[in-house]
MIMAR-721096 format. One line per field, with one value per atom (N, C-alpha, C): residue in one letter; atom name; y, x, z. Coordinates in steps of 0.1 Angstrom, whole numbers. Last residue first. Layout:
// MIMAR-721096
aa: (a_...)
at: (CA_...)
c2: (Y_...)
c1: (X_...)
c3: (Z_...)
This chain:
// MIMAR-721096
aa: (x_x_x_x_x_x_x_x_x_x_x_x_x_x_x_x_x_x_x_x_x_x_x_x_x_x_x_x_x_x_x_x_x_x_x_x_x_x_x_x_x_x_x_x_x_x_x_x_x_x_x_x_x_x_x_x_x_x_x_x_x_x_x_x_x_x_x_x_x_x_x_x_x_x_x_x_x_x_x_x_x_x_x_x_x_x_x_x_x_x_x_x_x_x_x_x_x_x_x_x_x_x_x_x_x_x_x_x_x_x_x_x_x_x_x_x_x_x_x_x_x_x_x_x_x_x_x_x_x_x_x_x_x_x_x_x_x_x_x_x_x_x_x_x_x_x_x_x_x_x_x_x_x_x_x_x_x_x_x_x_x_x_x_x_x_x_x_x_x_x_x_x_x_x_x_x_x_x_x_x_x_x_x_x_x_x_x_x_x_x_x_x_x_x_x_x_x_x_x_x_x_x_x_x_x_x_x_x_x_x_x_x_x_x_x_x_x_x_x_x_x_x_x_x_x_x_x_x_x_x_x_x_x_x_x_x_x_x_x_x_x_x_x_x_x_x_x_x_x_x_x_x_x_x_x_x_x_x_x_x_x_x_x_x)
at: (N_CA_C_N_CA_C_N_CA_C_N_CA_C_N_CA_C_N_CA_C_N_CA_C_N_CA_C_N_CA_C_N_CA_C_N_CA_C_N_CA_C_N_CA_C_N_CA_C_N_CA_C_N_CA_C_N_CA_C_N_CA_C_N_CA_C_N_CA_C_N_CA_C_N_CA_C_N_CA_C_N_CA_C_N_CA_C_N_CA_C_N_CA_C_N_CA_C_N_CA_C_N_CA_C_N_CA_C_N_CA_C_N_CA_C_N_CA_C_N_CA_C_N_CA_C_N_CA_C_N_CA_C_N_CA_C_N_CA_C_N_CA_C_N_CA_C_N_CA_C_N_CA_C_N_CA_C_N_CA_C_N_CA_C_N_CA_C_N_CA_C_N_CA_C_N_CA_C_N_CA_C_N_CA_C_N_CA_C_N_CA_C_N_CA_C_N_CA_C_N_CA_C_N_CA_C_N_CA_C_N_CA_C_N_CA_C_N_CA_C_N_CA_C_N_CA_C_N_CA_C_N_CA_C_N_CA_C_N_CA_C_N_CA_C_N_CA_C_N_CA_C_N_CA_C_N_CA_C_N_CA_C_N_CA_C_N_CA_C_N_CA_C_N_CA_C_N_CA_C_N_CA_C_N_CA_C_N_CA_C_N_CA_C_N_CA_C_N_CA_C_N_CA_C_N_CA_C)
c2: (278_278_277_281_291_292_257_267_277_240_243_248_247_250_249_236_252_255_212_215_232_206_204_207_211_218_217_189_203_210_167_169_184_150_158_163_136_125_137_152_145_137_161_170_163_135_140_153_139_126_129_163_159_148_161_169_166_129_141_151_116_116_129_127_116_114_156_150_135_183_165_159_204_206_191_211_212_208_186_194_195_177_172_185_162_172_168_158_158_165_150_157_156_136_134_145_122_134_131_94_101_113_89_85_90_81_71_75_80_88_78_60_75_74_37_39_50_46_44_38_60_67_62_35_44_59_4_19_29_-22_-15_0_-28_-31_-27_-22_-15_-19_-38_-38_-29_-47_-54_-52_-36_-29_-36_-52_-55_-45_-40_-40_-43_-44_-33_-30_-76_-68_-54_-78_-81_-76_-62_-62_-66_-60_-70_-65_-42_-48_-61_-35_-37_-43_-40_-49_-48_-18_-30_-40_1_-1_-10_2_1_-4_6_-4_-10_38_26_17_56_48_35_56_61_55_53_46_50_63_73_64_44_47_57_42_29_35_66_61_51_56_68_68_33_36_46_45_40_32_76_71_59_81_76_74_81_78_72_111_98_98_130_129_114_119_131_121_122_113_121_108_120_114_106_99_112_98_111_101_82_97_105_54_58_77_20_38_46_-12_0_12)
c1: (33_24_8_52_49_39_55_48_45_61_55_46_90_83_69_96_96_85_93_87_84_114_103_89_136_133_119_135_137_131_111_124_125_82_86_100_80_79_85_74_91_95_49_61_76_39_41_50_41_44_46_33_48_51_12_13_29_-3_4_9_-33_-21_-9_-56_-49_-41_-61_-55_-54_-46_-51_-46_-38_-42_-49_-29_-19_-24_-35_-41_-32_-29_-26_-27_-17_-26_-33_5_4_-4_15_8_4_37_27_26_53_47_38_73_63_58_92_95_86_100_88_91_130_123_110_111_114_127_108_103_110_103_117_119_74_88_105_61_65_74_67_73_76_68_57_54_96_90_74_102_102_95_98_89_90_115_119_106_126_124_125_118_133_131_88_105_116_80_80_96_75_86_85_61_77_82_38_45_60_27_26_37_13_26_30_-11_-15_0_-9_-19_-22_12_11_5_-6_3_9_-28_-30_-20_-29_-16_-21_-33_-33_-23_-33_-45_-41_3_-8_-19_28_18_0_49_39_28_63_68_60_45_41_53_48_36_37_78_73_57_72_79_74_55_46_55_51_61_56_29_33_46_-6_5_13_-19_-13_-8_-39_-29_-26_-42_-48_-45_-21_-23_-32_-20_-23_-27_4_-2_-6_3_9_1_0_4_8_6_4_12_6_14_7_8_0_9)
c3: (117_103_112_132_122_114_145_155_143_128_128_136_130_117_118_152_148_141_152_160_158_129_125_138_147_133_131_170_164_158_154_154_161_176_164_170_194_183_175_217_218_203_213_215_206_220_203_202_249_239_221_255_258_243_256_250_245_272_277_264_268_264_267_289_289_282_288_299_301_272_269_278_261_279_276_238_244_259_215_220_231_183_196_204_153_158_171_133_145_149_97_105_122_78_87_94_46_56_66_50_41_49_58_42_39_86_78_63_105_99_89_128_125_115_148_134_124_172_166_151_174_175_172_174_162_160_182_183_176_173_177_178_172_158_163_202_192_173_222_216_203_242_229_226_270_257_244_293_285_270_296_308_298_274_276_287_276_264_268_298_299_288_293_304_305_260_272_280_241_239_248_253_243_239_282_278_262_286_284_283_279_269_271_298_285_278_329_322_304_330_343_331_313_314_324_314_310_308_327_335_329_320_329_331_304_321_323_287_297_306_271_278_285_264_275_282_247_257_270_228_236_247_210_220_229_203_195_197_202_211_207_191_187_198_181_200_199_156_164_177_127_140_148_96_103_113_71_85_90_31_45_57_12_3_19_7_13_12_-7_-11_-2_0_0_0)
């Protein structure tokens, strides 16, 4: 499948960092499992280490979201690309 862009709305897209905040109680281990999260062998799940993808995506993520932290897609976007698009 070709895939022309990803649009995420408050994606959880670090799901490392979600399972050490413990987000929704133990979602993200019940959706990777508990022991691959401890020994971090979940990455072929981890769309933050995924990175770069090859195709455009969009982040749309609300800054006061009180169940994904703002933080999490903060951290998904580069630098550069966090600037760019405070400009637009």
């Amino acid at each position: 499948m070709n895939l022309a862009g990803i649009v995420s709305l408050a994606g959880v897209s670090d799901l490392k960092r979600a399972w050490a905040l413990r987000l929704s109680d133990t979602v993200v281990a019940n959706f990777l499992g508990e022991v691959r999260m401890k020994f971090r062998t979940a990455s072929c799940r981890v769309p933050i280490e995924q990175l770069p993808l090859g195709i455009p995506q969009k982040l749309l993520h609300g800054t006061a979201d009180i169940n994904v932290p703002f933080e999490i897609s903060r951290g998904y976007v580069s630098p550069r690309q966090h600037e760019e698009m405070q400009r637009t």
